[in-house]
C-alpha positions as CSV (number, residue, x, y, z in Angstrom):
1,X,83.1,98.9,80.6
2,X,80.7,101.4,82.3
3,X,77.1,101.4,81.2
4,X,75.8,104.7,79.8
5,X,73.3,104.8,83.0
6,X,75.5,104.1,85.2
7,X,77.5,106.9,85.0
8,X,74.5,109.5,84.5
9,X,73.5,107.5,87.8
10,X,76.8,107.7,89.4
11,X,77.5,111.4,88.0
12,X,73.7,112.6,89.3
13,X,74.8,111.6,92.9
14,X,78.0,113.7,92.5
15,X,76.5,117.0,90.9
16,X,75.5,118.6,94.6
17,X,79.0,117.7,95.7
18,X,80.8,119.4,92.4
19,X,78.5,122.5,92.8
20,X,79.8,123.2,96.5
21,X,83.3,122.7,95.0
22,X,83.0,124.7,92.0
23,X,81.1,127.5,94.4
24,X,84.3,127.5,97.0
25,X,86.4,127.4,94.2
26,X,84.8,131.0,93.0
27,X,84.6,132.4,96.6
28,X,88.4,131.7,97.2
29,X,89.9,132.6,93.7
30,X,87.6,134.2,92.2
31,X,88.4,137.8,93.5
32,X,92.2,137.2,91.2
33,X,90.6,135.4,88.4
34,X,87.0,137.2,87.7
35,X,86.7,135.0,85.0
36,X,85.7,132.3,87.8
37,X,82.5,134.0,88.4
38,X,81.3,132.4,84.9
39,X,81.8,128.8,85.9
40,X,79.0,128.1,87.8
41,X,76.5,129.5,85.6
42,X,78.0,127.2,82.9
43,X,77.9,124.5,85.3
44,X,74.3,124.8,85.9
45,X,73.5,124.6,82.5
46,X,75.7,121.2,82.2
47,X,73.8,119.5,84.8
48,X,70.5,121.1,83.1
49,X,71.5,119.0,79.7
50,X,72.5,115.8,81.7
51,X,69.5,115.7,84.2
């Protein structure tokens, strides 16, 4: 089983990776799906309660 800080560890080294994603994500779709525009705002504020 995964430790607790382990995977805030592991998912803390991933978060600058995910944002880049989730950011091309919004540039590619995001003129067909406007809704898009909200996810990284709400990703932000994921990583804000997890940091």
């Amino acid at each position: 089983m995964v430790k607790t800080t382990e995977y805030f560890e592991f998912a803390k080294k991933e978060f600058p990776k995910l944002r880049l994603l989730t950011a091309a994500i919004v540039m590619k779709h995001g003129a067909n799906h406007p809704e898009l525009k909200e996810v990284p705002k709400y990703f932000r504020k994921l990583i804000k309660q997890l940091v």
